[in-house]
Structures are given as structure tokens and as C-alpha cells.
C-alpha positions in Angstrom: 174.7 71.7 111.7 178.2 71.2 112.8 181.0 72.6 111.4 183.4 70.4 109.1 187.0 69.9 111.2 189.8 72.6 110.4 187.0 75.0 109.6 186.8 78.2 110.8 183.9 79.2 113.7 182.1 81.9 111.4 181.0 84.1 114.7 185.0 84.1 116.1 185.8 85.4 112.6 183.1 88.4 112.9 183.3 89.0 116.2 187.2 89.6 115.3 186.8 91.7 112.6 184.0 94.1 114.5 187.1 94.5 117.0 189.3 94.9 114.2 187.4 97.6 112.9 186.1 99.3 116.0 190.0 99.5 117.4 190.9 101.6 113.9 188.4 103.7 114.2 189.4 104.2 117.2 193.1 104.6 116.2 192.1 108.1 114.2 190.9 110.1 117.4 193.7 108.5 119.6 196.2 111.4 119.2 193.5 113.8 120.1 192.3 111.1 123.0 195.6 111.5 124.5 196.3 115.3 124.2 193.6 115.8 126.5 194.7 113.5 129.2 197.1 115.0 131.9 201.0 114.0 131.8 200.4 111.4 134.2 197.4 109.6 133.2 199.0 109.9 129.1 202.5 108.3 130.2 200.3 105.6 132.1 198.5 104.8 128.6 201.5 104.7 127.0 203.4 102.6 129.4 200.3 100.2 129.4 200.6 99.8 124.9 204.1 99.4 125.1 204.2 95.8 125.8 201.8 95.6 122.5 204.4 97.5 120.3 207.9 96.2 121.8 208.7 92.4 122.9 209.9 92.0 126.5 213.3 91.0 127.0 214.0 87.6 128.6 216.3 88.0 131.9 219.5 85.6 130.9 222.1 84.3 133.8 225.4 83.2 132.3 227.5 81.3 134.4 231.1 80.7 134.3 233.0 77.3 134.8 236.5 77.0 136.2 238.0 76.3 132.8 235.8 79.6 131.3 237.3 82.0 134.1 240.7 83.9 133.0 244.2 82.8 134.5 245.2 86.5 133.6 243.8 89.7 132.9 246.1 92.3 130.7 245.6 96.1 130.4 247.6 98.5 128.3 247.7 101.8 128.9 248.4 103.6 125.3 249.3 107.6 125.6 247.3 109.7 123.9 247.4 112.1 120.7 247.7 115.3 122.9 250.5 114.3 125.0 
């Protein structure tokens, strides 16, 4: 029988959820997991869930037009406390 449209695919849903649930039962032994791995191999693992945990940043150019770029650039030079 075909599903009715917007519904949800039933076997998507559990095969989901048994990932769900395998990765935190997983997550309880991962400390351990990890102790036991040698410097190298743990930083790898690490540096490999990283992208999971923080968002990439996005490379930005900025580019300056003629009327944008500075005529004149000003420094003052303020003595300090100790002299």
C-alpha cells in the first residue's frame, strides 16, 4: 500500500532511531574508548568530530574601492603613566 504524501517512510524513521540509540550507547564507553588510544590516533578522532561539534568558518574577501581607501592615516603617540 503506498504511503499517503507528506507522510513519513516508517523504515527511515526506525532505521534512524536504531542509529540514534546505538551512537548513545556508544557515547557512555567513548571516554574510556579514547584513553586507550595513543596520542596520535586520539587527536586524529578528535580532529575528525570536530567538524560535528563546531561550524566551519566561511573564507570572506573584502575588497576596497577608491572612494573606501583612506586619503590620510593619523597616529598619536600618547606618553605613558611611568614616564
Amino acid at each position: 500500500m503506498p504511503r499517503h504524501q507528506g507522510s513519513k517512510n516508517k523504515i527511515t524513521t526506525e532505521i534512524k532511531q536504531r542509529i540514534l540509540d546505538a551512537l548513545n550507547d556508544s557515547l557512555d564507553n567513548l571516554e574510556a574508548d579514547l584513553s586507550q588510544l595513543s596520542n596520535k590516533d586520539r587527536l586524529e578522532i578528535i580532529c575528525k568530530l570536530l567538524p560535528y561539534l563546531i561550524p566551519r568558518l566561511r573564507e570572506t574577501d573584502i575588497a576596497f574601492s577608491d572612494i573606501e581607501t583612506p586619503n590620510e592615516i593619523r597616529v598619536n603617540i600618547i606618553k605613558s603613566i611611568d614616564e
